[in-house]
Kinemage of the C-alpha trace (Angstrom):
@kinemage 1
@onewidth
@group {chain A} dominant
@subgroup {mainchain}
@vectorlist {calphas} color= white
{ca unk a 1} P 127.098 202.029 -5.360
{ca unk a 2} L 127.617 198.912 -7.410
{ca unk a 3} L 129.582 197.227 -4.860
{ca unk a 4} L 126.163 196.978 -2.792
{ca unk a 5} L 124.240 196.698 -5.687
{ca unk a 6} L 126.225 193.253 -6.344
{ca unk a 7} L 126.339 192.282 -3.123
{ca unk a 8} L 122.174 192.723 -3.046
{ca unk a 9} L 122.717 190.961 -5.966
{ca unk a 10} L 124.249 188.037 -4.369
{ca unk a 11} L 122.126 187.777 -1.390
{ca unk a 12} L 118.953 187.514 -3.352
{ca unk a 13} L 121.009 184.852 -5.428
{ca unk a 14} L 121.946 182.628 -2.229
{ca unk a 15} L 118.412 183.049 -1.018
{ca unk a 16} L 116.621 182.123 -4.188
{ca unk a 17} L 118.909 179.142 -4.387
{ca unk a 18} L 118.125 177.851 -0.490
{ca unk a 19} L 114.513 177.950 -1.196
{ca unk a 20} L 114.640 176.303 -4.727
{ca unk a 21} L 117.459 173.229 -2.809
{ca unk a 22} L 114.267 172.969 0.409
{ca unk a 23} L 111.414 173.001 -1.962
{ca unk a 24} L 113.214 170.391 -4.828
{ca unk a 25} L 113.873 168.190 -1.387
{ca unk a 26} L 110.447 168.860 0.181
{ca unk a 27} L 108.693 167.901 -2.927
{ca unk a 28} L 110.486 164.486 -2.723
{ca unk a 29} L 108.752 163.369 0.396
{ca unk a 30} L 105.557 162.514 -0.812
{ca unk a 31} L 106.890 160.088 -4.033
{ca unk a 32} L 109.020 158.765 -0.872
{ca unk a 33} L 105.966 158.428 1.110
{ca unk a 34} L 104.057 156.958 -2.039
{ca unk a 35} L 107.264 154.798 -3.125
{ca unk a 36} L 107.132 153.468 0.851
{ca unk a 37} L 103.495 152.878 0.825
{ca unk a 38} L 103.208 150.868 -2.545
{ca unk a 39} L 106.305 149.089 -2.525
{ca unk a 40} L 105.412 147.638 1.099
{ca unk a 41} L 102.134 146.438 0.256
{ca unk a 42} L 103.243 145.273 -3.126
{ca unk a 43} L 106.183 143.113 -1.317
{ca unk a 44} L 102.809 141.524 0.989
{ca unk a 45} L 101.238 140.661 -1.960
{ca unk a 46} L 104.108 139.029 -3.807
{ca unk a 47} L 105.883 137.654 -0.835
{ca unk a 48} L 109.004 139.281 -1.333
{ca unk a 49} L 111.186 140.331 1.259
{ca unk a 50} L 112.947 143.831 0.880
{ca unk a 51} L 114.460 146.201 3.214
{ca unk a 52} L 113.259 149.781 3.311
{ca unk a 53} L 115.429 151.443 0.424
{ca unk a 54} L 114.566 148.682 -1.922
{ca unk a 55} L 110.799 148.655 -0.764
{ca unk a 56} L 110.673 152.496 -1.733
{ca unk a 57} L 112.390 152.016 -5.340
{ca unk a 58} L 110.127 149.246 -6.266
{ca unk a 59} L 107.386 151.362 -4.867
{ca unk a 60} L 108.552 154.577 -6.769
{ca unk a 61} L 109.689 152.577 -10.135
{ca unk a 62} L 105.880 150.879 -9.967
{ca unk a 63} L 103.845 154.061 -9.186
{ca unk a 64} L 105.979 155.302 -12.573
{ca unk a 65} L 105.458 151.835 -14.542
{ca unk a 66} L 101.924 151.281 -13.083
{ca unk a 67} L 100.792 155.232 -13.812
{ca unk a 68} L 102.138 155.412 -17.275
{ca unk a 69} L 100.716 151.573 -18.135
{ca unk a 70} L 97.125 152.636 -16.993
{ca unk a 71} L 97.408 156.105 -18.859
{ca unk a 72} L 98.843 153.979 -22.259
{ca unk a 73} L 95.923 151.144 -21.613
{ca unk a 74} L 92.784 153.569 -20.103
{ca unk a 75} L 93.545 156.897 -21.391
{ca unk a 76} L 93.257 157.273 -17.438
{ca unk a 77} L 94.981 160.360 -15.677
{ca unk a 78} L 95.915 158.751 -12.412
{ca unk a 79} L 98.402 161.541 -10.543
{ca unk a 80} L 97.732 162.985 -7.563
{ca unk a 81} L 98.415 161.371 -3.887
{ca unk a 82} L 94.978 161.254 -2.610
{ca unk a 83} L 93.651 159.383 -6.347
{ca unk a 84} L 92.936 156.084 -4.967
{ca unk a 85} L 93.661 155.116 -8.697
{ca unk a 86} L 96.890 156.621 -8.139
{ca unk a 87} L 97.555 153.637 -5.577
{ca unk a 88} L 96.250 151.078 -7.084
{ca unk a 89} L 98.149 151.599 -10.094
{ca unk a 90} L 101.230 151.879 -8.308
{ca unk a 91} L 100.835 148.920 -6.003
{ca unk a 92} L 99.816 146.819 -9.466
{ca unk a 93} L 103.158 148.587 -10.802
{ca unk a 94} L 105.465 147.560 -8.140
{ca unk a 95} L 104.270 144.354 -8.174
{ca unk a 96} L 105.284 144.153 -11.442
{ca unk a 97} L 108.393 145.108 -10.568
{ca unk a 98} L 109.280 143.363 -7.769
{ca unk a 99} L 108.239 140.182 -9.840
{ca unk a 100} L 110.565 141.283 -12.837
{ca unk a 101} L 113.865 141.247 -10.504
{ca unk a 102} L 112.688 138.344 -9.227
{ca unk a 103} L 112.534 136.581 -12.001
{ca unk a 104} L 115.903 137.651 -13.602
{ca unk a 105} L 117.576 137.583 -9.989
{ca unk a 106} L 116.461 134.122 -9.301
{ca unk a 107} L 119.150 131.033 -8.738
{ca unk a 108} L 120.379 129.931 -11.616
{ca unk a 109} L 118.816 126.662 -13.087
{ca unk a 110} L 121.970 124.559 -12.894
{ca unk a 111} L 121.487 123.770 -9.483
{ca unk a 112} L 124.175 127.306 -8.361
{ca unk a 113} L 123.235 128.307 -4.656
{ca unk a 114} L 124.042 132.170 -5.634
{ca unk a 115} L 121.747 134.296 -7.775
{ca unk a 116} L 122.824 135.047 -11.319
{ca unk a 117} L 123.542 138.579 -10.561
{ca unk a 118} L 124.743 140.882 -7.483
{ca unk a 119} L 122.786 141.136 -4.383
{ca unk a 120} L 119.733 143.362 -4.811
């Protein structure tokens, strides 16, 4: 009896622990989506050039940065994907950081023809 009461057990285990792996990675698709979204039009409106995985960092550091900036200035609750606050604050946010590594990535001032730090 208890060897197929722990084996019962164990299945439940393994099966709890498949659908808690799908749903953490599921539930990373839309900040991905978001992160995509924000950091591509936030790269149009500062001019910045950035492939796809650095697009979707700026885009998910700036819906972070611009979310918690307009909560600490407005009082504003602005999560949720469908808020259009929600994007504004996180295309305002990513520009902000896209401009920040630009600024500290930028040539240095001495006339050097490589950036001051490692590729980004």
């Amino acid at each position: 009896m208890a060897p197929v009461l722990l084996a019962i057990v164990a299945v439940v285990g393994i099966v709890w622990l498949a659908f808690a792996i799908t749903g953490a990675v599921f539930s990373l698709i839309p900040t991905l989506v978001v992160g995509l979204l924000a950091g591509w039009a936030a790269s149009r409106l500062t001019g910045a050039r950035l492939g796809a995985g650095w697009t979707v960092l700026a885009g998910i550091l700036g819906s972070w940065i611009g979310g918690a900036l307009l909560g600490w200035l407005g009082g504003v609750n602005v999560s949720g994907l469908f808020n259009p606050l929600q994007w504004v604050a996180s295309i305002l946010g990513a520009a902000i950081v896209i401009t920040a590594v630009r600024v500290v990535a930028r040539p240095a001032l001495t006339g050097a023809s490589r950036p001051r730090f490692g590729p980004l």
